[in-house]
C-alpha positions as CSV (number, residue, x, y, z in Angstrom):
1,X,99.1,-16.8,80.7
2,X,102.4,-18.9,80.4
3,X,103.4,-18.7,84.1
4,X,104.2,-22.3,85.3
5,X,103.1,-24.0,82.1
6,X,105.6,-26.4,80.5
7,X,106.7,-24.5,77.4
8,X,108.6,-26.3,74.9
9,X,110.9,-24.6,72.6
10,X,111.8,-26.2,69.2
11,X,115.3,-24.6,67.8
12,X,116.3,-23.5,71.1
13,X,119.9,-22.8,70.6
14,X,119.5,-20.4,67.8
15,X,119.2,-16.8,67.4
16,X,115.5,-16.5,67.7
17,X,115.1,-19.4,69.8
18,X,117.4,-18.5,72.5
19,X,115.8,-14.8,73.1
20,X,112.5,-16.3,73.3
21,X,113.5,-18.9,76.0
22,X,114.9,-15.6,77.5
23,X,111.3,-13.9,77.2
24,X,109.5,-17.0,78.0
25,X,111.8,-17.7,81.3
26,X,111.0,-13.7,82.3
27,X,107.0,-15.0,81.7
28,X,107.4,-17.3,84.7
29,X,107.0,-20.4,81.7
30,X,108.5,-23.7,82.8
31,X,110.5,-23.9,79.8
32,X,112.0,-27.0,78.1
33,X,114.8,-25.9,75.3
34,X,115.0,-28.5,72.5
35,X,118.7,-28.4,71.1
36,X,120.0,-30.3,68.1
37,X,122.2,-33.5,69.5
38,X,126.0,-33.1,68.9
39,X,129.2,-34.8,70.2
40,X,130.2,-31.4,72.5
41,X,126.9,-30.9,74.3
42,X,127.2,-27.7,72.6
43,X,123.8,-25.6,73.4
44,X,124.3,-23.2,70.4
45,X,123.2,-19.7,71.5
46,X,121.6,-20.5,75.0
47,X,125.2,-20.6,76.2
48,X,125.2,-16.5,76.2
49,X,122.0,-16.8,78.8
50,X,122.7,-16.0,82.9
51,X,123.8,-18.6,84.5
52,X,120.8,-18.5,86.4
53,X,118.7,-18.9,83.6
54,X,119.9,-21.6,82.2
55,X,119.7,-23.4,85.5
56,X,116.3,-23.4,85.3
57,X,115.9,-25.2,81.9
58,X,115.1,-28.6,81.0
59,X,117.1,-29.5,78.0
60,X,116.6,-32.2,75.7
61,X,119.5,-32.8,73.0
62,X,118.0,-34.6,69.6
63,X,117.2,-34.2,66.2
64,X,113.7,-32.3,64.8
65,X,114.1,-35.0,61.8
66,X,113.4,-38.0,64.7
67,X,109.4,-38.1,65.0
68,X,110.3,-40.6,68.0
69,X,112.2,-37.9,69.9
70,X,109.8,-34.8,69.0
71,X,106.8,-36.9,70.2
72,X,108.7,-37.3,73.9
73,X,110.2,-33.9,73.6
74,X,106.3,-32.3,73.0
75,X,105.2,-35.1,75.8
76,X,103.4,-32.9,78.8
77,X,103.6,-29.1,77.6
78,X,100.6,-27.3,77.4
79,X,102.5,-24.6,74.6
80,X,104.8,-25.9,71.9
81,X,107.1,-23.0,69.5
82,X,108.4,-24.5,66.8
83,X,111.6,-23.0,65.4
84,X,113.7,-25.5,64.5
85,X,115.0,-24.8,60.5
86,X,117.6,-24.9,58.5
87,X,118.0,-21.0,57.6
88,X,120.8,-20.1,55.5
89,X,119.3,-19.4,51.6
90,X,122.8,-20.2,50.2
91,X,123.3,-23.3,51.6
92,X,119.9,-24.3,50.6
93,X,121.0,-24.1,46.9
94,X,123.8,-26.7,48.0
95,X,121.5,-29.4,49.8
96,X,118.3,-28.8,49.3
97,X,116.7,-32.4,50.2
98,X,118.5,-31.4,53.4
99,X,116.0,-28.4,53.9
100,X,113.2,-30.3,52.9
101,X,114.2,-33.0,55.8
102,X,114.5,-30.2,58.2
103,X,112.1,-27.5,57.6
104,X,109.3,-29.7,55.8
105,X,109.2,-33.5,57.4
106,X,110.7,-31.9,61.0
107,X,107.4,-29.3,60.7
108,X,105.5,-32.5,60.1
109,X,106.7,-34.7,63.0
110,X,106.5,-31.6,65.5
111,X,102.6,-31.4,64.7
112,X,102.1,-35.1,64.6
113,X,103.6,-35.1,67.5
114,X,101.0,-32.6,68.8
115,X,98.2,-34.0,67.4
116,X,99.2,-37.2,69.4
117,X,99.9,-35.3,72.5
118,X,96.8,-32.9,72.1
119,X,99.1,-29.8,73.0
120,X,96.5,-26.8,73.6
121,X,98.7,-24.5,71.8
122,X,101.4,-25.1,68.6
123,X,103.2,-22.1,68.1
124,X,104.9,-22.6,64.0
125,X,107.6,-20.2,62.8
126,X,107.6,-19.0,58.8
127,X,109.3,-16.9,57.3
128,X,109.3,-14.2,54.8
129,X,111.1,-15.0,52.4
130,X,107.7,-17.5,51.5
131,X,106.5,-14.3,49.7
132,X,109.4,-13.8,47.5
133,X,110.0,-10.5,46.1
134,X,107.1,-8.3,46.7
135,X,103.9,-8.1,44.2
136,X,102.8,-4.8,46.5
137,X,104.1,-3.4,49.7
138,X,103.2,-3.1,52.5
139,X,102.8,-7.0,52.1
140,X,100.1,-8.6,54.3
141,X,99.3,-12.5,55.0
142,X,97.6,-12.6,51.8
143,X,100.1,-11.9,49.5
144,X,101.0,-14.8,47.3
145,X,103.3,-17.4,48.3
146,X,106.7,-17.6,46.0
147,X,109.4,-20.1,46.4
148,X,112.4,-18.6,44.9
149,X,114.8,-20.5,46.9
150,X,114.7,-24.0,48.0
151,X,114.6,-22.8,51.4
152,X,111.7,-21.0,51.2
153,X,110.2,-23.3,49.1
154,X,110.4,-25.4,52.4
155,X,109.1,-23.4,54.7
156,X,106.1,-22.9,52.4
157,X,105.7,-27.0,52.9
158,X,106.0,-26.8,56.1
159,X,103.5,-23.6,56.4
160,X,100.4,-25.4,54.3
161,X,101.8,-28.3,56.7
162,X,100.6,-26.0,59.7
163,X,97.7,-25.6,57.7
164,X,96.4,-28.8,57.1
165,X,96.7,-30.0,60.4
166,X,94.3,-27.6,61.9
167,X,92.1,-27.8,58.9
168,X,91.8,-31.5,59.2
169,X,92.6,-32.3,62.7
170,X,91.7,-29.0,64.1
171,X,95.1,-28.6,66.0
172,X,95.1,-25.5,67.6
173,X,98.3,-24.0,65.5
174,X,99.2,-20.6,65.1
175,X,101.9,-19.6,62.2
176,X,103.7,-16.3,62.9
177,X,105.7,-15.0,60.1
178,X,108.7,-12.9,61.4
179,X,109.9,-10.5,58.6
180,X,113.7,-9.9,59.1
181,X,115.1,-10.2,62.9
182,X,118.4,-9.1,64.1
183,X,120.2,-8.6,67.0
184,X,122.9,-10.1,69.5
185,X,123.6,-13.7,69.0
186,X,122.9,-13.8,65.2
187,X,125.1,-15.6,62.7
188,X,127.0,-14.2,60.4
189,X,124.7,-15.8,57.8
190,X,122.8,-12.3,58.0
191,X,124.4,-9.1,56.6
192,X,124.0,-7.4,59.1
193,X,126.4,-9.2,61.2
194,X,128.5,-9.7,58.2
195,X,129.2,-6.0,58.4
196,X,129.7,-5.3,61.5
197,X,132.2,-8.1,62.2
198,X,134.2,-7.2,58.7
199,X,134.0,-3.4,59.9
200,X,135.5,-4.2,63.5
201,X,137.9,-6.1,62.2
202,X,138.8,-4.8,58.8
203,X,139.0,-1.3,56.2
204,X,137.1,-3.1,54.0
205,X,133.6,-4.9,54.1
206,X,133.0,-7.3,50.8
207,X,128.9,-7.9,50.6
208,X,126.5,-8.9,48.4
209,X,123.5,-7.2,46.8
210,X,122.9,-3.6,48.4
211,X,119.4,-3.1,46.6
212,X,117.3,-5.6,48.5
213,X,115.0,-3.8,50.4
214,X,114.7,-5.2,54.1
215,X,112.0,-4.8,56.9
216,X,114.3,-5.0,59.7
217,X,112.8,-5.7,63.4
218,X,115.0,-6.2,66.3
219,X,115.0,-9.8,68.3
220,X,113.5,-8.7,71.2
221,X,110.4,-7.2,69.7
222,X,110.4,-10.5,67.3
223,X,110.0,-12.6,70.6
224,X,107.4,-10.5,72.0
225,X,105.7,-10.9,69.3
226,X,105.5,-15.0,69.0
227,X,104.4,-14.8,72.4
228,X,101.6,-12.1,72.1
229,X,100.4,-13.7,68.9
230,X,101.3,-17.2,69.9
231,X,99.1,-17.0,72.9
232,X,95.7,-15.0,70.7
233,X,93.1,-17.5,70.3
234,X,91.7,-15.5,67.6
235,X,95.0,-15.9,65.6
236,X,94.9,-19.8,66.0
237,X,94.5,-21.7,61.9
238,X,95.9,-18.2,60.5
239,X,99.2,-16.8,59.6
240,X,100.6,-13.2,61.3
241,X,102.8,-11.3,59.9
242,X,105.6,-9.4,62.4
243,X,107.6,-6.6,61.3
244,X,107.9,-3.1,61.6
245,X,106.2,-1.9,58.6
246,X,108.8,0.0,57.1
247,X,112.1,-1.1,54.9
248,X,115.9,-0.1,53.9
249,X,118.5,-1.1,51.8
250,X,120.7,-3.6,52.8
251,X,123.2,-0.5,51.7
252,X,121.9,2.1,53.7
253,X,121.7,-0.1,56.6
254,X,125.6,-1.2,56.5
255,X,125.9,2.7,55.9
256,X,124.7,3.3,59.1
257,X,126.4,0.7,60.9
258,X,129.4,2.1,60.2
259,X,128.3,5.4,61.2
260,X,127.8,3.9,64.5
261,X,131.2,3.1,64.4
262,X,132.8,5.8,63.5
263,X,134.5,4.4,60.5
264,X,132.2,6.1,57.7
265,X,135.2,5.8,55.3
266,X,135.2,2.1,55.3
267,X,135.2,0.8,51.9
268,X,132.2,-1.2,50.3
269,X,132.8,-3.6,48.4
270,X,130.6,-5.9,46.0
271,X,131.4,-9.8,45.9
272,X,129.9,-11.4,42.6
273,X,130.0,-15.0,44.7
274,X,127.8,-13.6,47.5
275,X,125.0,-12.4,45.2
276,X,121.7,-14.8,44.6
277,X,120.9,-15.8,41.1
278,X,118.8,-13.2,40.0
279,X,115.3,-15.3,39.5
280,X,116.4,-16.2,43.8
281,X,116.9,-12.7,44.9
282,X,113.9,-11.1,46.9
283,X,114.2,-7.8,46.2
284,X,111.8,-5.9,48.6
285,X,110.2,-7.3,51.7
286,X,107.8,-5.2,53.7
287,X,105.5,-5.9,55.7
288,X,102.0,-5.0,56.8
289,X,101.9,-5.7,60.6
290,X,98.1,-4.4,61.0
291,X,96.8,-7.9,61.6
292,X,99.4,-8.4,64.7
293,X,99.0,-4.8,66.3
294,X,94.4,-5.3,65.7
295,X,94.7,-8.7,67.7
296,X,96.9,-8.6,70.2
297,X,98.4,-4.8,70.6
298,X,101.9,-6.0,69.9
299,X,103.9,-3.1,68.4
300,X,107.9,-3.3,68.1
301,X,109.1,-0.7,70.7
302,X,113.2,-0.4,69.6
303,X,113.4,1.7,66.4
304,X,116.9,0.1,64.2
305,X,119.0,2.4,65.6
306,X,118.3,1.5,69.1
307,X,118.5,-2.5,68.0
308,X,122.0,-1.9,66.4
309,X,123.8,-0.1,69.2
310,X,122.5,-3.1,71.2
311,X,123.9,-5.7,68.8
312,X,127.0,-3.5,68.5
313,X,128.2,-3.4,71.6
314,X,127.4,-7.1,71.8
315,X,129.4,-8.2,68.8
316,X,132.3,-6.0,70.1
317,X,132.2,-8.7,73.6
318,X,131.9,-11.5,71.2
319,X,133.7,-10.9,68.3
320,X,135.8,-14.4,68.4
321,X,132.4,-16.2,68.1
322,X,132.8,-15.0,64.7
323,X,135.1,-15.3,61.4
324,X,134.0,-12.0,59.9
325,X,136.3,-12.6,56.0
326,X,134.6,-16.1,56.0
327,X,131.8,-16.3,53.7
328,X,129.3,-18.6,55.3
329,X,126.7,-20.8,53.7
């Protein structure tokens, strides 16, 4: 459905971003990879793409927070995925009026930006951690909405943003709400790579909370899934959930990371500074991916096992990208 359309992805040097260019490129899309604007001409995580690949893209270097730049940046695509976002929770506790710039008026000038253009398809990114800790599990889309952090207090802005545009200007958006991603390429603003970087490099890992319960869905699948979702016509003015439908503790999951590795009798260790004030913490996220799999078919295919070999053997190539005893915001 994508092949030779102009495809413009938002965020396109990130984690998330950069797989989905990947899937998007592997579609046959013509796709154009919005970066955030820096001094280096650094393109964040597209660098780790074939050469070949990132050959074929159109970049465009700006800021999400310049509605000027979006509106040329959205200017001719027929598909627009927005993923652009501040992400870290701590940090958000820091700067929050920077979030709300990012997350909330960037969302804003994306879909005016749309609306302008009339772009047949907007593709917006949630999160969620716009649920907050979980009233019932499996959670579906219409669980209530709790901002527990000033980051996810933004991203529910910037969801009811999504909203209202195609409630009052009918803009054909769809909001897909990933559940937790991971995979090669991720920060280390994720445990998951926190602990594997510590645990290649160290006899000790130093965490935060353990408890939290986390639906954990490898990047890959995630990417297939904005795409598959993105693209239903039947999913455009709702919100879709993607996740595997089944959770673990962020303890048992560094557990068996270091199984993985081999080093099972690497210490755990608790670090009071890394833990979210207790009202922030989100203490169980599951998610109910029926709505996903009844419209479109979409299914995760790599089980977490299979997802942290992959990211594994990927950190262990890249391990200088990172500075696993740096805790970062």
């Amino acid at each position: 459905m994508l092949r030779n359309k102009r495809v413009l992805v938002t965020g396109a040097g990130g984690f998330i971003g950069s797989h989905l260019v990947q899937a998007l490129l592997d579609e046959g899309s013509k796709v154009r990879a919005f970066v955030k604007y820096n001094g280096r001409g650094d393109l964040g995580m597209l660098s780790d793409l074939p050469a070949d690949a990132l050959a074929s893209l159109e970049i465009v270097s700006g800021d999400i927070c310049d509605p000027f730049f979006v509106q040329e940046a959205v200017a001719g695509c027929d598909c627009v995925f927005h993923l652009a976002a501040l992400i870290g929770i701590p940090y958000s506790y820091t700067a929050p009026s920077h979030y709300v710039r990012v997350n909330t008026e960037g969302t804003l000038n994306v879909l005016q930006a749309c609306r302008y253009e009339r772009t047949p398809r907007v593709v917006h990114t949630s999160t969620s951690e716009t649920y907050g800790t979980a009233q019932y599990v499996p959670i579906d889309e219409k669980h209530p909405l709790q901002g527990q952090s000033p980051y996810s207090a933004s991203k529910i802005a910037a969801d009811k943003m999504a909203e209202a545009y195609y409630r009052s200007f009918e803009l054909p958006v769809v909001t897909v709400r990933p559940f937790n991603t991971f995979g090669p390429r991720q920060s280390a603003r994720a445990f998951i790579p926190t602990a594997i970087t510590q645990a290649l490099t160290s006899n000790e890992i130093t965490m935060g909370s353990l408890d939290p319960v986390r639906d954990l869905m490898f990047v890959r699948d995630a990417a297939e899934g904005f795409i598959a979702v993105g693209l239903c016509d039947q999913a455009i003015g709702q919100v879709v959930n993607l996740g595997t439908g089944s959770g673990q503790p962020v303890g048992a999951v560094v557990r068996t990371i270091l199984r993985l590795l081999g080093k099972e009798n690497v210490s755990i260790r608790q670090d009071a500074t890394r833990v979210r004030p207790a009202k922030s913490e989100v203490m169980r996220l599951v998610s109910d991916n029926r709505k996903a799999r009844e419209l479109t078919g979409w299914q995760p295919r790599h089980t977490l096992e299979q997802g942290l070999e992959e990211t594994l053997e990927w950190m262990k190539k890249n391990i200088a990208l990172y500075r696993p005893h740096v805790y970062a915001l």
